[in-house]
MMTF fields as JSON, N, C-alpha, C and O atoms, coordinates in Angstrom:
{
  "mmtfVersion": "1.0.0",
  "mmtfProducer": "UNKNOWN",
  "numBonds": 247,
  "numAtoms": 248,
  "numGroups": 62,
  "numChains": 1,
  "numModels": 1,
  "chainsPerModel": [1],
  "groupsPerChain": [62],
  "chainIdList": ["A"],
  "bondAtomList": [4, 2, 8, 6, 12, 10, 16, 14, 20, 18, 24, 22, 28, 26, 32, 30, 36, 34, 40, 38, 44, 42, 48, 46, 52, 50, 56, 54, 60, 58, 64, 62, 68, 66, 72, 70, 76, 74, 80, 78, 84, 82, 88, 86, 92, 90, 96, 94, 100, 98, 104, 102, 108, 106, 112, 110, 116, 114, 120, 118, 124, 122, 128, 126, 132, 130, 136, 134, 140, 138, 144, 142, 148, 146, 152, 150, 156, 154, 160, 158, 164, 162, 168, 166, 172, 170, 176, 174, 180, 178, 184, 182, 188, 186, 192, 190, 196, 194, 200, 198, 204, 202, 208, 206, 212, 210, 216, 214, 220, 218, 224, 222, 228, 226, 232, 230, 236, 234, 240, 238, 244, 242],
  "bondOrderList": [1, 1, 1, 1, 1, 1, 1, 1, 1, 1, 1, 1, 1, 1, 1, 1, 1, 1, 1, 1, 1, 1, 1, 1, 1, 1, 1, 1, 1, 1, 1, 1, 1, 1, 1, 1, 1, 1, 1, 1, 1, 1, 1, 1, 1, 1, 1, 1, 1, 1, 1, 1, 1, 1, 1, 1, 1, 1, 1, 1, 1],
  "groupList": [{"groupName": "UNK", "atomNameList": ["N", "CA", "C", "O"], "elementList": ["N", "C", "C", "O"], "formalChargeList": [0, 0, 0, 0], "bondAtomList": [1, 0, 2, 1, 3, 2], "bondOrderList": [1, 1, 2], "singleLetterCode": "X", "chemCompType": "L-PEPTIDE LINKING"}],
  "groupTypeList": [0, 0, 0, 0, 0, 0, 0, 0, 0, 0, 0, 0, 0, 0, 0, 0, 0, 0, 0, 0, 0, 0, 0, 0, 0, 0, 0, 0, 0, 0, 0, 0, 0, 0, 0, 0, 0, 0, 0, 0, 0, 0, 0, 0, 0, 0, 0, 0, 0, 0, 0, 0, 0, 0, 0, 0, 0, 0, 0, 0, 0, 0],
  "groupIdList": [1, 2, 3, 4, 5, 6, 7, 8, 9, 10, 11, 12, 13, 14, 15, 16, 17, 18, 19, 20, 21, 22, 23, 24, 25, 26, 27, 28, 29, 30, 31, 32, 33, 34, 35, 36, 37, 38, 39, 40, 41, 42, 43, 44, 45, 46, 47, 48, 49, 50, 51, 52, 53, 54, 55, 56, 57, 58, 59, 60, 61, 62],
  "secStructList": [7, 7, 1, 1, 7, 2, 2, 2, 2, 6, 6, 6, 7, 1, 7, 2, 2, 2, 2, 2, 2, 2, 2, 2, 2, 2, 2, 2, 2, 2, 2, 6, 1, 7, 7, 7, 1, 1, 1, 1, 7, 7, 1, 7, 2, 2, 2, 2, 2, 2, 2, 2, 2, 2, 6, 6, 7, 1, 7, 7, 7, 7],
  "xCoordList": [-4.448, -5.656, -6.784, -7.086, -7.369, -8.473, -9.977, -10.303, -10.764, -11.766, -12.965, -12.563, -14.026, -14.773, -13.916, -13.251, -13.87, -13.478, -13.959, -15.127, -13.312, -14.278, -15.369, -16.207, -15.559, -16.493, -18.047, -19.203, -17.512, -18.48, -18.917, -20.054, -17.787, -18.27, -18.9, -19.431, -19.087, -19.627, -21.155, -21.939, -21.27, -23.247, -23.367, -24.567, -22.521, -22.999, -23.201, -24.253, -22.119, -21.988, -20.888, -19.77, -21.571, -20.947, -19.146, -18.115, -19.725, -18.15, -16.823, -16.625, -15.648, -14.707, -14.188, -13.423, -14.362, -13.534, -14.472, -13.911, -16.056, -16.765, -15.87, -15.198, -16.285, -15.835, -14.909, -14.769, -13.463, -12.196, -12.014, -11.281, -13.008, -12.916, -14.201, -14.073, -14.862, -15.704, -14.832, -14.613, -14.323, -12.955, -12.196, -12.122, -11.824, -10.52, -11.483, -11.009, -12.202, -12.465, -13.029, -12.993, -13.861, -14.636, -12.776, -12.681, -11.308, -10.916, -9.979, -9.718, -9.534, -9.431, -10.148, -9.739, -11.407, -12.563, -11.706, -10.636, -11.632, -11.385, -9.696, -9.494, -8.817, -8.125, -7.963, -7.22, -8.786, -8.85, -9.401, -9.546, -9.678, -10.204, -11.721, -11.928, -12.801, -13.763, -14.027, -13.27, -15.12, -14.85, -15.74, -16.781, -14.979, -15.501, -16.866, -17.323, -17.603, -19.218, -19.3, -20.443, -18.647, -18.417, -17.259, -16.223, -17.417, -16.985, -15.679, -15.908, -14.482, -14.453, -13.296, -12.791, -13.121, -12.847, -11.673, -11.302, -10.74, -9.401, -9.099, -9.763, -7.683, -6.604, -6.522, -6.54, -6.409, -6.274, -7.867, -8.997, -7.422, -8.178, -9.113, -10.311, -8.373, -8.659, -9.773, -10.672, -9.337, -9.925, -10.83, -11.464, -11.383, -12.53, -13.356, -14.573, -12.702, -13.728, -14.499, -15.638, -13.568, -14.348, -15.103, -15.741, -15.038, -16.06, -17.528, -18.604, -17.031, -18.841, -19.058, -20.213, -18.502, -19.211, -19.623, -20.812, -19.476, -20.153, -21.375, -22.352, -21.241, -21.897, -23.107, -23.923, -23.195, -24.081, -24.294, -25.368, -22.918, -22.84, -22.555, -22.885, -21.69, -21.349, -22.299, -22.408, -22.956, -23.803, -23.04, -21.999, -23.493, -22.618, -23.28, -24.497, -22.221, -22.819, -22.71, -21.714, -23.822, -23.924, -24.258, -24.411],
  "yCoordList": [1.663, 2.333, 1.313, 0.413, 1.692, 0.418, 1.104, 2.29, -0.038, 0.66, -0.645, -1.804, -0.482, 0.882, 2.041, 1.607, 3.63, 4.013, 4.878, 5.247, 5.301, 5.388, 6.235, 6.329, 7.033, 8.226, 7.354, 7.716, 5.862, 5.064, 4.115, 3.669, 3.883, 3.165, 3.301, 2.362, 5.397, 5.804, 5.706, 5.955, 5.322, 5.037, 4.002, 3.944, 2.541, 1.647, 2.479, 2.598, 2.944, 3.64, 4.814, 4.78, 5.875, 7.048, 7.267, 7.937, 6.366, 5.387, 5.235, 4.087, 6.18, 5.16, 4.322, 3.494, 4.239, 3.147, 1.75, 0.661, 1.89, 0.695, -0.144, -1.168, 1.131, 0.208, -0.118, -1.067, 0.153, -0.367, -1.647, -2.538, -1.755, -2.255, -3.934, -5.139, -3.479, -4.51, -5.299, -6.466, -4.703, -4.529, -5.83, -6.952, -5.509, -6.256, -7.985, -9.111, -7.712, -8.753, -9.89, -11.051, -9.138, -10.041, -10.564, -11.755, -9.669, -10.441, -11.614, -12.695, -11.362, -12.072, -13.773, -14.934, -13.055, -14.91, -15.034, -15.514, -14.883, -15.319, -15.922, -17.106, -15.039, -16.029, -17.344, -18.295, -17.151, -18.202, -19.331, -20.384, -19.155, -20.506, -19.848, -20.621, -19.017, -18.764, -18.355, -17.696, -18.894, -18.941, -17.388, -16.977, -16.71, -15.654, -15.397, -16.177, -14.09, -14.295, -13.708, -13.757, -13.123, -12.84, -13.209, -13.415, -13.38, -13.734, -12.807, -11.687, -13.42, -12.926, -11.342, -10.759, -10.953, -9.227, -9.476, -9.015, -10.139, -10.176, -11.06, -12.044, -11.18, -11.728, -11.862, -12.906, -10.505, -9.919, -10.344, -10.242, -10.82, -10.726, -9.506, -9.692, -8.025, -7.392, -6.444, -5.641, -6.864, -6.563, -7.276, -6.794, -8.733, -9.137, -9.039, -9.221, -8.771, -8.179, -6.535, -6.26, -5.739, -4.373, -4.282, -3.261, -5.652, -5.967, -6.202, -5.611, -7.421, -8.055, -7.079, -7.272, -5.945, -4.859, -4.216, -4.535, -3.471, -3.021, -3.636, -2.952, -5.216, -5.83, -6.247, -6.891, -5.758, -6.385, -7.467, -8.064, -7.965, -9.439, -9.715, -10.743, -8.369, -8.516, -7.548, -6.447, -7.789, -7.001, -6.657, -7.243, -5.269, -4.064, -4.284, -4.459, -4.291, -4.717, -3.562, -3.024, -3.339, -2.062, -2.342, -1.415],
  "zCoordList": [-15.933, -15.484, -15.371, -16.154, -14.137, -14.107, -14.872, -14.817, -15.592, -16.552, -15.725, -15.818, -15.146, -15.145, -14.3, -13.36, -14.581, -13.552, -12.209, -12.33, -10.915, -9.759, -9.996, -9.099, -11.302, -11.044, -11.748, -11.529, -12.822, -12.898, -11.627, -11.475, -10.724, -9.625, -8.741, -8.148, -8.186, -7.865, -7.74, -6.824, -8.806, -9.045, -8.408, -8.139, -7.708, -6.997, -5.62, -4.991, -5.353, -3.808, -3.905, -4.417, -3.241, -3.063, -2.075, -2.022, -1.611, -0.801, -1.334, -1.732, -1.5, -2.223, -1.309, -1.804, 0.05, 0.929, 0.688, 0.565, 0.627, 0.212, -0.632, -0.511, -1.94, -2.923, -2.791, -3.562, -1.9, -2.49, -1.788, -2.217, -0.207, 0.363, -0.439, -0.22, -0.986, -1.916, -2.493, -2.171, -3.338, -4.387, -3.763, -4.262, -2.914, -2.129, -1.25, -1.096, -1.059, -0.403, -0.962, -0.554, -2.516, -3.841, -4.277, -4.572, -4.314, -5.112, -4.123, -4.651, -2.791, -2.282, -2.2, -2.153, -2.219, -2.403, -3.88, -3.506, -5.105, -6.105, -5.568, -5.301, -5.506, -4.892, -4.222, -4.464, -3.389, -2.788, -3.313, -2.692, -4.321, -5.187, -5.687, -6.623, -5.678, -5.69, -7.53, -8.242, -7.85, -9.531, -10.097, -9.586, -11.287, -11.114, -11.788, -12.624, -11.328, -11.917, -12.808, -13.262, -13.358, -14.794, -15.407, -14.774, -17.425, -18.014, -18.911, -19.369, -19.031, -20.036, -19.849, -20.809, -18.402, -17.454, -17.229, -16.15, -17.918, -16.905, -16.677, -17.001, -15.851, -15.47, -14.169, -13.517, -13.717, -12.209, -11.483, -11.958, -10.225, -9.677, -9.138, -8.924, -8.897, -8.401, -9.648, -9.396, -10.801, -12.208, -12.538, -13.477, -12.004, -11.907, -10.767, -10.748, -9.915, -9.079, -9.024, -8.647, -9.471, -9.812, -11.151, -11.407, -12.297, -13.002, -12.404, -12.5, -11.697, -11.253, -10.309, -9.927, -9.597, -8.875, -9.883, -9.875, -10.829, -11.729, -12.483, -12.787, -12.82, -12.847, -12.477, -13.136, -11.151, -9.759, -9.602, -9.675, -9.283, -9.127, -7.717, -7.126, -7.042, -5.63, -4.992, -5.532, -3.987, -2.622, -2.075, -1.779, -1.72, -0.737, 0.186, 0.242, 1.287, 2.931, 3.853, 4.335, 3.967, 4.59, 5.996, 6.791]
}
């Protein structure tokens, strides 16, 4: 189970395609070599990236 979960993610954006689509593209950059902006969240990429969205580390592009 991923923790935060969507009904906390919700408060960034009412969107679940945003977010999943945030989600996916913050963890892709980490893949790709990109270092993460928070500390400490994981393993998974896809688990540090729905951190620093919670975080407000990543901008939603609207």
């Amino acid at each position: 189970m991923i923790n935060p979960s969507f009904r906390e993610l919700e408060e960034i954006s009412k969107s679940r395609y945003r977010i999943a689509m945030m989600a996916a593209k913050r963890a892709k950059e980490i893949v790709d070599g990109d270092k993460p902006l928070v500390k400490g969240t994981g393993v998974k990429p896809v688990t540090i990236a729905i951190n620093e969205i919670m975080a407000g580390k990543v901008e939603r592009e609207d």
